[in-house]
C-alpha positions in Angstrom: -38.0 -69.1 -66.1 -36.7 -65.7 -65.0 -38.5 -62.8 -66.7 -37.1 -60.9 -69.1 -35.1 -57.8 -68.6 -37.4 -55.1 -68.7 -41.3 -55.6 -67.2 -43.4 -56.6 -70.2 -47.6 -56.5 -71.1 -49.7 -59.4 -71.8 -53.0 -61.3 -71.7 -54.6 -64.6 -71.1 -56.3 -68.0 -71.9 -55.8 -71.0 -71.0 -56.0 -74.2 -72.9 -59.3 -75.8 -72.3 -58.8 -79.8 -72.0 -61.3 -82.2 -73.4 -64.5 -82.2 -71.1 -65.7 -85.4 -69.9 -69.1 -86.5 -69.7 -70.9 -86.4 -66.5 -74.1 -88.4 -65.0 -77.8 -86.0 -65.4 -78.6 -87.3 -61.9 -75.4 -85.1 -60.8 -76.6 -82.0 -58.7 -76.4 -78.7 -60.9 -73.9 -77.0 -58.6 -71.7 -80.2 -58.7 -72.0 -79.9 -62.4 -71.6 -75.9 -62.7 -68.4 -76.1 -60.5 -66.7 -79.3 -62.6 -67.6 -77.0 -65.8 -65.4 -73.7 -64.0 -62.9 -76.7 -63.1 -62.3 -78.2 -66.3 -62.3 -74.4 -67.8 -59.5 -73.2 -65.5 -61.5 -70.4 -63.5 -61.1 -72.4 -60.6 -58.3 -73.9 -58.3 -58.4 -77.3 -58.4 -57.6 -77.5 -54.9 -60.8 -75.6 -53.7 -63.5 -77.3 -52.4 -67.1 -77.3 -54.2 -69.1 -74.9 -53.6 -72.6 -75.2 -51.1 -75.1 -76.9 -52.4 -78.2 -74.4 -53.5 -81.5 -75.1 -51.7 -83.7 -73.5 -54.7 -87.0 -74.0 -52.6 -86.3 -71.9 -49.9 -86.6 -68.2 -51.4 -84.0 -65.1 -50.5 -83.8 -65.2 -46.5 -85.6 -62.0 -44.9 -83.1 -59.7 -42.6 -85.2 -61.7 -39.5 -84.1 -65.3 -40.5 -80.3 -64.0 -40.8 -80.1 -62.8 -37.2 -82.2 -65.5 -36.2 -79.9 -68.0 -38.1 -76.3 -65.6 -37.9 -74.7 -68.8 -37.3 -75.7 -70.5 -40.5 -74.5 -67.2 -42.3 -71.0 -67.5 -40.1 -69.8 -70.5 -40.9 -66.4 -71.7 -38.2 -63.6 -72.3 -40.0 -62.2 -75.9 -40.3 -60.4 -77.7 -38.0 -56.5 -77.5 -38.9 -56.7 -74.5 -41.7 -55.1 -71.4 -40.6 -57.7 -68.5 -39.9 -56.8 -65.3 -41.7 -58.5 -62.2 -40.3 -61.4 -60.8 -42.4 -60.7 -57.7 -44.3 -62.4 -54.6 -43.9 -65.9 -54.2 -45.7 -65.3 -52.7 -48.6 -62.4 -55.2 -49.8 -64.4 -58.6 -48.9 -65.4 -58.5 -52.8 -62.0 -58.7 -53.9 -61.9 -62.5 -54.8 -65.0 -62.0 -56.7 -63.6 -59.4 -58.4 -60.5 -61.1 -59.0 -62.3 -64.1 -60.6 -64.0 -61.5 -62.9 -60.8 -60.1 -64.1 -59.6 -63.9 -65.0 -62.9 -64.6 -66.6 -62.7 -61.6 -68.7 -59.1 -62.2 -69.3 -59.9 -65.7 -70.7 -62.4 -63.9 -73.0 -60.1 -61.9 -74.7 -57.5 -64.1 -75.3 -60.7 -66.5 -76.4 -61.1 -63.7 -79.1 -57.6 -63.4 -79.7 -56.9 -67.0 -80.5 -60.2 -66.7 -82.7 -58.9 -64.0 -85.0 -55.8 -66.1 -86.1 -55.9 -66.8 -90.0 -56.7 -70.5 -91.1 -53.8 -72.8 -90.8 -52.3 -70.9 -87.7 -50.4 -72.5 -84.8 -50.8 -70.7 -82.4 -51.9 -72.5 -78.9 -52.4 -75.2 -81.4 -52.0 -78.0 -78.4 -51.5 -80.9 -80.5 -48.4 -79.7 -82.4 -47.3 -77.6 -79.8 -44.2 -78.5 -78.0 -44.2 -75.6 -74.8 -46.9 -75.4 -72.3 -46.0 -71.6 -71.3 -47.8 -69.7 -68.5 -47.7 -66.0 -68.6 -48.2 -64.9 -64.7 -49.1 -61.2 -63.7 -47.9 -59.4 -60.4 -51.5 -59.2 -59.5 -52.6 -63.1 -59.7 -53.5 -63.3 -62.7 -51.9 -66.2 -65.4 -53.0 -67.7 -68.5 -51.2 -71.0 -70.1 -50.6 -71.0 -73.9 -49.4 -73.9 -76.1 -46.5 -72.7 -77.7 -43.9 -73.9 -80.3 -39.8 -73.7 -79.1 -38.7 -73.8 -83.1 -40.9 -70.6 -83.2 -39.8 -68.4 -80.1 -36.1 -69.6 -80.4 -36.2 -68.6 -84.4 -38.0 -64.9 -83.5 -36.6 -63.7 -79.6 -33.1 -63.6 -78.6 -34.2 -63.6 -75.5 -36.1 -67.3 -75.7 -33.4 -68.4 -77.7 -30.9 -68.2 -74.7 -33.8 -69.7 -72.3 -34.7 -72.5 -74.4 -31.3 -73.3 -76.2 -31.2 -76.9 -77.5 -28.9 -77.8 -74.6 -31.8 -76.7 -72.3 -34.5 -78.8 -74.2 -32.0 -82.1 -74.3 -32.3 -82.2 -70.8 -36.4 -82.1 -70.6 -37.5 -85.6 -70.5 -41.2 -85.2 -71.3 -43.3 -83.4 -73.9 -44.5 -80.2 -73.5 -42.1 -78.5 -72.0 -43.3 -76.6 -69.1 -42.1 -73.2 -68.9 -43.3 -69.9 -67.0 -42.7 -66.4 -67.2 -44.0 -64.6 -63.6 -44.4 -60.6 -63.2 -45.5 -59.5 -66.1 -47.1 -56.4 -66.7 -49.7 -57.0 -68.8 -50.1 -61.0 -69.8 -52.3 -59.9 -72.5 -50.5 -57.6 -74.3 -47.4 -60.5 -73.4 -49.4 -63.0 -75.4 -50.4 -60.7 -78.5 -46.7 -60.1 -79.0 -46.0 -64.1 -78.5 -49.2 -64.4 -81.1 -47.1 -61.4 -83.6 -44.6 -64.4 -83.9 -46.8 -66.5 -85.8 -47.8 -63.8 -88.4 -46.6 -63.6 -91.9 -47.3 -59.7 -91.9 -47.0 -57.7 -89.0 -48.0 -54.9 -89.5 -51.2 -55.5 -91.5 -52.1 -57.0 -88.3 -50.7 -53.9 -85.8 -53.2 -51.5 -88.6 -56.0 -52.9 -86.4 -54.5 -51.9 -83.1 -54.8 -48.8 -81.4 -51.4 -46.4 -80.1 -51.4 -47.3 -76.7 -51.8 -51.5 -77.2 -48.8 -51.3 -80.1 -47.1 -49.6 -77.2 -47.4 -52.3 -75.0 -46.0 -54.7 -77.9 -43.1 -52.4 -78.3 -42.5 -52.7 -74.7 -42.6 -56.5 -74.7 -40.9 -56.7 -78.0 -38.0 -55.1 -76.5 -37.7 -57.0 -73.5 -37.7 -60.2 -75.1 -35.4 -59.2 -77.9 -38.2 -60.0 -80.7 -36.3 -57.8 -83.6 -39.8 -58.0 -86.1 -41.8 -57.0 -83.4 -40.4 -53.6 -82.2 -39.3 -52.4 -86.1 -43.2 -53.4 -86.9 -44.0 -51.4 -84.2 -41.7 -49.1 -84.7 -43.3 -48.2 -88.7 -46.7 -48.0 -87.4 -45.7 -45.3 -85.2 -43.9 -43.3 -87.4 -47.1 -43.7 -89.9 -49.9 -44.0 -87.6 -51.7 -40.8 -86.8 -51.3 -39.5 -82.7 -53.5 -37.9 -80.2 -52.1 -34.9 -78.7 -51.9 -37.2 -75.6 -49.8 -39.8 -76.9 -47.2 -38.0 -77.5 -45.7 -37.9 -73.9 -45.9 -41.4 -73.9 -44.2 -42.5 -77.2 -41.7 -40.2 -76.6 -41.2 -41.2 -72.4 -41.1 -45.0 -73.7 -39.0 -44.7 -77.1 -36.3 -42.5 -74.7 -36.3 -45.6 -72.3 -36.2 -48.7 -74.3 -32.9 -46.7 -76.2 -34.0 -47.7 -79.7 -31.9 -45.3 -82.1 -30.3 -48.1 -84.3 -33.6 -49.7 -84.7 -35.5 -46.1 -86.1 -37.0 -44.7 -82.7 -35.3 -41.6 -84.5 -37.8 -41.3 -87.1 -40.8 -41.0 -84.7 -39.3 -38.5 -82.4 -38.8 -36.6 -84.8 -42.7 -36.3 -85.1 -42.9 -34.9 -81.7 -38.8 -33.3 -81.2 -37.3 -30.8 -82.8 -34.6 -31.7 -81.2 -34.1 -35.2 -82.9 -33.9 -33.5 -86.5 -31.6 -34.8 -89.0 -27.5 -33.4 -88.3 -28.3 -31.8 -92.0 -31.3 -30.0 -91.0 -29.3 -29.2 -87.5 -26.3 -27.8 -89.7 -28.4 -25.5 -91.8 -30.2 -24.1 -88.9 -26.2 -23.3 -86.9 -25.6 -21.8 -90.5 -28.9 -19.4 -90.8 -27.8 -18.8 -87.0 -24.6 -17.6 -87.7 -25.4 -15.4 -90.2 -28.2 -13.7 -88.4 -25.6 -13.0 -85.6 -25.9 -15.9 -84.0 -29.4 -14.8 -81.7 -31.9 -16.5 -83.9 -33.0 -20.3 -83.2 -35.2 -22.5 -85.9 -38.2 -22.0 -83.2 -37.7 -18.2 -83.3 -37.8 -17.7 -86.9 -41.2 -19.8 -87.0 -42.4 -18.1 -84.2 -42.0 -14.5 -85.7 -43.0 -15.3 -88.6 -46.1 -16.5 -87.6 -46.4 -13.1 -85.8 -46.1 -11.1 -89.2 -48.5 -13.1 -90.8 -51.0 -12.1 -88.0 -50.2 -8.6 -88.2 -50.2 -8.0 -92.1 -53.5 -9.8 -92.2 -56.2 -9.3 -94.5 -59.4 -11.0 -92.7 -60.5 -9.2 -89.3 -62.1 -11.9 -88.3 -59.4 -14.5 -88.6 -57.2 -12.3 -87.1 -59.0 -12.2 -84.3 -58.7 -15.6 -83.6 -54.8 -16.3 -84.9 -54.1 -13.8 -82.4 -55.6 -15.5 -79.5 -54.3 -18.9 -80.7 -50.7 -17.2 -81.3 -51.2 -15.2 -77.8 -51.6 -18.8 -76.4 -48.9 -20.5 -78.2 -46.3 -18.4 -76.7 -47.6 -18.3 -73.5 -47.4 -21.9 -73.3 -43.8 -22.0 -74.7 -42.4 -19.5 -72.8 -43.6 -21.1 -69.4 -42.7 -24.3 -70.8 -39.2 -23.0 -71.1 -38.9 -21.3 -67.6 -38.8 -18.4 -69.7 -34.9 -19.5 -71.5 -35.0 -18.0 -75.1 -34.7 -21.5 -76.7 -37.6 -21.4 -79.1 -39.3 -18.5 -77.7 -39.0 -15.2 -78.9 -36.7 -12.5 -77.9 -37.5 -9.2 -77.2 -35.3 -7.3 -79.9 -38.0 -9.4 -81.9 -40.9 -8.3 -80.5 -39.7 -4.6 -80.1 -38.7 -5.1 -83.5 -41.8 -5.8 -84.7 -43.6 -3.5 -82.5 -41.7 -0.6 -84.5 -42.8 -1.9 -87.3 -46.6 -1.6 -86.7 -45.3 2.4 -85.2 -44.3 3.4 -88.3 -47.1 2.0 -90.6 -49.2 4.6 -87.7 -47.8 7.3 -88.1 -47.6 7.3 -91.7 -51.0 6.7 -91.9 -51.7 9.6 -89.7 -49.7 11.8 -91.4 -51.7 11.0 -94.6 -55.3 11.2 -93.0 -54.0 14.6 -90.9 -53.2 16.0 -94.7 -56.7 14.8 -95.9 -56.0 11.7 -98.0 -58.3 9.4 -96.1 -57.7 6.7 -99.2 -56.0 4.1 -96.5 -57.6 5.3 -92.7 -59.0 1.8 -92.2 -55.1 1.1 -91.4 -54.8 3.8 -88.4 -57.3 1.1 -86.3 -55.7 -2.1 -88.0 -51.8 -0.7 -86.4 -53.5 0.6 -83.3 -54.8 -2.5 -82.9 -51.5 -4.6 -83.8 -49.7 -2.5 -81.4 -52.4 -2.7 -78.5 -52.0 -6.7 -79.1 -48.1 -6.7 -78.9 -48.4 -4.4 -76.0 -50.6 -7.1 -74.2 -47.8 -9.5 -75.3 -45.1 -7.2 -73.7 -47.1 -6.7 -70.5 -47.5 -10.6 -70.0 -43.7 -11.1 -70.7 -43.0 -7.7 -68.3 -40.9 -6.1 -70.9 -43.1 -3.3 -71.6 -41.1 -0.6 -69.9 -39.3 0.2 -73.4 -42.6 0.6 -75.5 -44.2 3.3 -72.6 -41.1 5.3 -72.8 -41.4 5.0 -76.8 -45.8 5.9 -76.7 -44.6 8.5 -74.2 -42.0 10.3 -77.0 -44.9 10.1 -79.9 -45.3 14.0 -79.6 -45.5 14.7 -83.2 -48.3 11.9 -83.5 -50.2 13.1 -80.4 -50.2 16.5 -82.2 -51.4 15.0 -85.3 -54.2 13.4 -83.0 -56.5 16.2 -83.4 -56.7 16.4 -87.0 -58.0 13.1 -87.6 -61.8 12.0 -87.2 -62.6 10.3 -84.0 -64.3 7.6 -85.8 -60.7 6.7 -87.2 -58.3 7.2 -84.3 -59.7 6.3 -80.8 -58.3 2.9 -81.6 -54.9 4.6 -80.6 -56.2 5.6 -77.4 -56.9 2.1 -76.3 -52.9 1.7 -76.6 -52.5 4.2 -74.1 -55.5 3.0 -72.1 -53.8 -0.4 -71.6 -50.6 1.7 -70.8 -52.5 3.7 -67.8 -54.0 0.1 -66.8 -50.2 -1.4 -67.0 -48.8 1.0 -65.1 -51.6 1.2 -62.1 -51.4 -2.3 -61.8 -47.8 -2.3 -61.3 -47.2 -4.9 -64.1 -45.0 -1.5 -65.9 -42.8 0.0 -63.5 -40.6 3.1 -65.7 -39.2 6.1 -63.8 -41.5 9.2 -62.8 -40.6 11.1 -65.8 -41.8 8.6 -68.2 -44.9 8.5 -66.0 -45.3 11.8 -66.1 -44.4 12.7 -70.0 -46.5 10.0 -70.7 -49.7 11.9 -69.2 -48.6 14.6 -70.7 -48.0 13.5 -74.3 -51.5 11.3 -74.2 -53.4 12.4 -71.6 -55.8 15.2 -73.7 -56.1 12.8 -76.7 -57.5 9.6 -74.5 -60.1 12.4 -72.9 -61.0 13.2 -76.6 -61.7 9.5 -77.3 -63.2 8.2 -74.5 -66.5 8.4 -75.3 -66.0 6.5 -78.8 -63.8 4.2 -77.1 -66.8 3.6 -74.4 -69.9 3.0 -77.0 -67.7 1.5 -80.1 -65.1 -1.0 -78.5 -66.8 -3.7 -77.0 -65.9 -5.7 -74.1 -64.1 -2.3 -73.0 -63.3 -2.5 -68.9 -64.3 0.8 -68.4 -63.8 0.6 -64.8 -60.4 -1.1 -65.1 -58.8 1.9 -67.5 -60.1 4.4 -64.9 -58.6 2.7 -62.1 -55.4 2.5 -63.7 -55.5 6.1 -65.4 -55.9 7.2 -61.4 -53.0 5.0 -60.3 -50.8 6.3 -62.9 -51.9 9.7 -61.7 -51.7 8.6 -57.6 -47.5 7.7 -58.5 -46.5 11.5 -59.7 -45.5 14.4 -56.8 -48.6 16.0 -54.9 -48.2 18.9 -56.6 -48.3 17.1 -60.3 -51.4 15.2 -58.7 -53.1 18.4 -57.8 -53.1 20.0 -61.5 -53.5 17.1 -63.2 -56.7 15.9 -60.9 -58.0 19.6 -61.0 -58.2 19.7 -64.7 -59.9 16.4 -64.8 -62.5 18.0 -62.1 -63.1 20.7 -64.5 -63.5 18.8 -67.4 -65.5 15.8 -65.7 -68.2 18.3 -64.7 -68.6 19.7 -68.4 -68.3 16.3 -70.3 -69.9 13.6 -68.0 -69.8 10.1 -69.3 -67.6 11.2 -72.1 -64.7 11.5 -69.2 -63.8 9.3 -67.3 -64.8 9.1 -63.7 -61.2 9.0 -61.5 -63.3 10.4 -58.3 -61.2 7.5 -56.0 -57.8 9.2 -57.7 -59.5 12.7 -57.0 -60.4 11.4 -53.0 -57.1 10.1 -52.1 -55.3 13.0 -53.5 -57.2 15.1 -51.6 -56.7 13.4 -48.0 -53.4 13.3 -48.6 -52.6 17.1 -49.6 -54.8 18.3 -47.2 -55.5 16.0 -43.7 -52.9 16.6 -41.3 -51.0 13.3 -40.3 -49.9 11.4 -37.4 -53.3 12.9 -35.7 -56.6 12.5 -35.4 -58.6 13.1 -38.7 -59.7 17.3 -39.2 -61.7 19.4 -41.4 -59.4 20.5 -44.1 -58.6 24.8 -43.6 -61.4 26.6 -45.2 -58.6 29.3 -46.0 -56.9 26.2 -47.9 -60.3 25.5 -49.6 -60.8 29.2 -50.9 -57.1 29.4 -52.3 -57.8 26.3 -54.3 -61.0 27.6 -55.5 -59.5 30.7 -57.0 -56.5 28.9 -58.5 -59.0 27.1 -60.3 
């Protein structure tokens, strides 16, 4: 019989005729080869195996190169010789015979967990002898009943028609389905056909063997089957893992009518009900038409992180937020889809800038009721910024920091203990922009040092002993890269104050010395010549200046 339409799963046993006696005088290897025989591990056509000489012990490596030919045997007369294969496939066959034997073990245990009173490879009432054949060798025969596969597949209704079994003359039929994928899983679906309750039985199965049914189900047209199947998916919980393949199998075997809908919907969005599809074109609409069902979740799971009560489970809904749309918005190529725009992100960002500076205006005026919130926005705002960085759409928010005059003036008049946190925003600013991943023009560079350089000097030594896990070395690279961009002459005052200020403040500044060396070599080394010693004259002009 030709297989059915799609490549199906199943397993194996075959049935195990009566075993005849045999004479004790028989040797025990005739009698252990008759018992594989009569069990179906072997081919009948095969010849016995050696006899065993159980007197002699294991031959030493000397008697098999004294005795290489007994090892060797020729091959007979009239058989044709097939070159040996390489070394490490010559265990194949036994390997082969170990996947049969284990094969016939399961379905052994298969057969065995039928209810009382079931036919199934019941050989005396049986009326089909089928064999289920895999691409790889392996088959297994099961007595079957026509009345039964005709009444519960399409498929074997076709094949065995009562036309077809008019014109068999003896009893069992003999029928055989070759290439299947899995003849076990092929022979637990045929098994499902002799159940009373489905899925009671599929509650013992795990997701990736009612898969395999489903598959089979499909291909033979077995209706019961796939909608059992079908219910225990949409009920059944999922590892993360599985749900590639439900959703890769369920797309191929095109079950809508039968309700693959309802368990895509578990792991697609884009399955959801036309009313639920309506509402969100709707909410759409009225929001201008820029907001997607994925958007709104995602933002709102953002506010939630940033209003916040508990620090510490902040801290970690951030990083699993963080992650979330990182993983979405590669997933997407970067397309909006469900990820978030950056209107919302900006949006949100000026949010968390207002709630600052109104805090610092209230702590500048002495009401310190509230100042725990001054380090909660400067650290919402230091987390979007991160965000922004990542998504390299943080040009925007540096010009913004870079116009905060009125807060930078406010700066002073707050205690340190309460407002370094802002500095760290414009330490991952300076760190941004001398990595490259923030490229603005050179007057938001340079109003940006000019509007937040003196406050980040003021904090650096709280930021250094009170944030932990600070890069201290990364924020002073980047503070002298951000420097290294501006003119020669902006370089030179700027770099020049720091000197200054580094040599009265120590580790309370920080230490741009590289920024300071490569400013130097290139105001004052001539070029396109060999290296010389900067002008004294040069030297003593700079001096005085200073």
């Amino acid at each position: 019989m030709d297989p059915p339409p799609a490549s199906s799963s199943a397993a194996s046993s075959y049935a195990t005729p009566p075993q005849p006696s045999y004479a004790p005088s028989y040797p025990s290897s005739y009698t252990k080869f008759n018992s594989a025989l009569n069990a179906g591990l072997l081919n009948p056509m095969s010849p016995p195996p050696l006899p065993l000489d159980k007197t002699r012990s294991s031959p030493t490596l000397f008697d098999m190169m004294a005795n290489e030919q007994d090892y060797h045997p020729r091959t007979a007369a009239g058989v044709h010789s097939i070159p040996a294969p390489p070394q490490p496939h010559q265990l194949q066959p036994a390997r082969s015979m170990d996947r049969q034997m284990l094969l016939q073990d399961r379905i052994a245990d298969l057969i065995g967990s039928c209810s009382p009173g079931n036919q199934f490879n019941d050989a005396d009432s049986s009326d089909v002898r089928l064999t289920l054949s895999s691409k790889d060798g392996l088959s297994v025969t099961l007595c079957v009943h026509r009345h039964i596969l005709v009444a519960h597949s399409r498929f074997f209704a076709a094949k065995l028609s009562d036309r077809w079994s008019k014109q068999q003359r003896t009893l069992p039929h003999i029928v055989e389905i070759s290439d299947c994928d899995d003849v076990e899983v092929y022979a637990e679906t045929l098994r499902l056909m002799y159940c009373k309750d489905l899925r009671r039985r599929l509650m013992r199965e795990d997701v990736n063997k009612v898969l395999g049914i489903l598959k089979v189900s499909a291909a033979i047209v077995f209706d019961a089957g796939v909608l059992s199947c079908l219910e225990y998916l949409e009920a059944a919980p999922w590892a993360e893992d599985d749900d590639e393949k439900v959703a890769a199998l369920l797309t191929q075997l095109h079950l809508e009518n039968s309700g693959a809908g309802e368990v895509l919907k578990r792991v697609s969005l884009e399955l959801a009900p036309s009313a639920v599809v309506e509402e969100a074109e709707v909410g759409g609409s009225c929001n201008g038409g820029n907001s997607s069902g994925g958007e709104e979740v995602l933002l709102r799971l953002l506010q939630v992180v940033l209003q916040g009560k508990d620090e510490k489970a902040r801290r970690e809904m951030k990083g699993l937020v963080s992650k979330m749309l990182r993983e979405n918005s590669t997933s997407r190529g970067g397309a909006i889809g469900g990820d978030l725009r950056k209107e919302s992100l900006y949006s949100a960002c000026n949010g968390c800038l207002s709630l600052l500076c109104e805090q610092f205006v209230r702590a500048s005026e002495g009401d310190h009721s509230e100042v725990a919130q001054i380090a909660r926005q400067a650290d919402n705002l230091h987390w979007m910024l991160d965000i922004l960085v990542e998504r390299q759409i943080a040009e925007e928010f540096l010009r913004t920091w870079a116009m905060q005059t009125e807060l930078a003036a406010m700066h002073c008049k707050v205690p340190a203990i309460h407002r370094y946190e802002v500095s760290r925003v414009t330490a991952r600013l300076f760190a941004g922009v001398g990595k490259g991943q923030i490229l603005v023009s050179k007057e938001a560079r340079c109003q940006l040092l000019s509007t937040w350089l003196e406050p980040f000097y003021e904090d650096f030594g709280w930021m250094r002993r009170a944030c932990k896990g600070l890069d201290r070395h990364l924020i002073e690279d980047g503070l002298a890269n951000t420097i290294l961009t501006l003119p020669l002459a902006t370089q030179q005052e700027i770099l020049l104050a720091w000197f200054n200020r580094f040599l009265n403040s120590g580790e309370d500044c920080p230490n741009i010395q590289r920024g300071f060396e490569v400013w130097w070599r290139r105001a004052f080394w001539k070029r396109n010549s060999e290296p010389e010693q900067p002008s004294r004259l040069r030297i003593t002009a700079i001096c005085e200046n200073s």
